[in-house]
N, C-alpha and C positions, 0 to 999 in steps of 0.2 A: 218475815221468815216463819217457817211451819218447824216446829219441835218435834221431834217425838219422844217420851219420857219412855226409857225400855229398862226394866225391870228386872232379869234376871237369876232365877235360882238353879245354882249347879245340882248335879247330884253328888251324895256328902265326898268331902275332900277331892273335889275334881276343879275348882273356882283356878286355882295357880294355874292348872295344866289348859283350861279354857282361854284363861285372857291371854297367857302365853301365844295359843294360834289367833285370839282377837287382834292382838297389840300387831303381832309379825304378817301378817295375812291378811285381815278382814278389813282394819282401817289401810293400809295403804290402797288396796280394791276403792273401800271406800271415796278416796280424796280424791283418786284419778276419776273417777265418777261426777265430782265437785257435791258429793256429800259429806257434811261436817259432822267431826264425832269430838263431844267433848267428854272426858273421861276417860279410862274407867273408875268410878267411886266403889271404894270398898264399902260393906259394910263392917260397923265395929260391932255391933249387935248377932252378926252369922255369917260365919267361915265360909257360909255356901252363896252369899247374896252379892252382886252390884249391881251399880243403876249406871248408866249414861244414857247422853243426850244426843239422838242424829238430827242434825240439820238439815231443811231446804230453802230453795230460792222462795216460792212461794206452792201453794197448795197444786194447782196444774203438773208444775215437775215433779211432784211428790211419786205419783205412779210410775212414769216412764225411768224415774231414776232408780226406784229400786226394782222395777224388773231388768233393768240392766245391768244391776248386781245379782239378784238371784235367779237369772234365767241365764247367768254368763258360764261359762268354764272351769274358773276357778271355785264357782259358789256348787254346782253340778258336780265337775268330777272330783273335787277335793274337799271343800270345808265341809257341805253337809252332814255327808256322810260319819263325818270325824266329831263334829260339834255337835249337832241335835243328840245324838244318845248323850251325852254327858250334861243336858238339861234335864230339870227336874217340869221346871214352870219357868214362865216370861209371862210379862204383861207390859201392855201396853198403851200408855195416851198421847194422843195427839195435841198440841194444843201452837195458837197462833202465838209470836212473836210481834206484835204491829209496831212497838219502839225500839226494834231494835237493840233488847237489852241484854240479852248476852252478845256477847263479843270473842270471837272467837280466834 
């Protein structure tokens, strides 16, 4: 399975009003896609940061799957527009799963 660790920073006091459209919105997009999202982790350290995890099958689906979230409808005419101003920063690593060890 291919990870990717996504990093997160709102801009100040926007973090609630984000994962609110993450949680109702972005992950169910997600799942009918069959990408996994494990989180969202708060930070205790800053009001404005979380981290979660998206899942794939393996590295090959990794491309086709998120252009088919964000080249889709929902990602086009509604979330971007709404989410991206309300980030500060994101970052992101890739990294393999080869045992299996999260479970999702």
């Amino acid at each position: 399975m291919i990870i990717e660790m996504r990093t997160y920073t709102t801009k100040p006091g926007k973090r609630s009003e984000f994962l609110e459209i993450f949680r109702t919105r972005s992950i169910p997009a997600h799942d009918e896609i069959g990408m996994k999202i494990l989180g969202p982790f708060l930070s205790v350290e800053d009001a404005d940061t979380f981290f979660f995890m998206r899942g794939f099958p393996d590295l090959p689906s990794r491309e086709p799957m998120k252009a088919q979230f964000y080249e889709g409808s929902l990602w086009k005419d509604e979330l971007e527009n709404r989410v991206m101003p309300m980030l500060d920063h994101y970052e992101v690593v890739v990294v393999d799963d080869p045992e299996n060890a999260i479970r999702w």
